[in-house]
N, C-alpha and C positions, 0 to 999 in steps of 0.2 A: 522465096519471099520476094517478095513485089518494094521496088524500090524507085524514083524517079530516074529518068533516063539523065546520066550525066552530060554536062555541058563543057568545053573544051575553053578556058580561060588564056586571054593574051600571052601567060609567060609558059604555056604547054602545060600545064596542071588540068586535070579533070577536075569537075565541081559537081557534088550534089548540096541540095537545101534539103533536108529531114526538118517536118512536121511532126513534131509530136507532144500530144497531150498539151498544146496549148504554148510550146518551146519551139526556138529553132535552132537546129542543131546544122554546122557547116562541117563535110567532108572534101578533104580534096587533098589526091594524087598524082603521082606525073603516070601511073598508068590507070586504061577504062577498066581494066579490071579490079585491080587494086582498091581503086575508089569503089566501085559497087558492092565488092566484098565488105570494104569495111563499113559499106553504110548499112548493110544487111544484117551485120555484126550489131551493128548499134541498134538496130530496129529489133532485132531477135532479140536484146539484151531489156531492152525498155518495155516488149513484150512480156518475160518472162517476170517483171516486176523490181528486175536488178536495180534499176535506175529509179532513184526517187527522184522527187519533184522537185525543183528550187525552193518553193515554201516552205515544203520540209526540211528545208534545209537552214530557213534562218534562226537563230536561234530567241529566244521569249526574250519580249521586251517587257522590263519591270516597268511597275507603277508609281504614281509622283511617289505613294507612299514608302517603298522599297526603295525609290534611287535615293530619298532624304536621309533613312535608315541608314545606307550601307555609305552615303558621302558624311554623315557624320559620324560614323565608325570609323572611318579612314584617318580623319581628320581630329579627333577626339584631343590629341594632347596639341597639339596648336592652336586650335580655334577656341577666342575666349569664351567664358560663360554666357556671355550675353550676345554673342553671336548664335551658341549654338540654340538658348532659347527663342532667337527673332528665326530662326530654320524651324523649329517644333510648333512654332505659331501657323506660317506656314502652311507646314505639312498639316496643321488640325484644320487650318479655314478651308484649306483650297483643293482638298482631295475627297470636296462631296461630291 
């Protein structure tokens, strides 16, 4: 597998920069081998579909509606009545 050619960094470590899928991914070893191997490692691994994507990886952000929901669930026996009403107002006007 085809990898860039390592570069030789001021403290004696090899470097590679891996492109992939839109990522940059940094390898780097105190030997040329070393380092090629494991970027071949990474590249075969991201190949075979191992490696998900950062996106994939974040997790779902709730909407106004759901964050008002679950902060006055939290907050139920502290927050007076007419706090949690001027939150329900809120949540009906502004989550068109």
């Amino acid at each position: 597998m085809k990898v860039p050619e390592p570069r030789k960094l001021s403290s004696g470590k090899w470097f590679i920069q891996l492109r992939l899928g839109g990522e940059s991914i940094p390898v780097s070893d105190y030997s040329k081998k070393e380092c090629i191997k494991q970027a071949q490692l990474i590249k075969a691994g991201y190949l075979a579909g191992k490696r998900q994507k950062a996106a994939e990886q974040e997790p779902e952000v709730p909407t106004l509606q759901q964050a008002v929901d679950n902060y006055i669930a939290k907050r139920a026996n502290t927050l007076s009545p007419s706090t949690i009403r001027g939150y329900r107002i809120i949540q009906r006007c502004r989550t068109r």
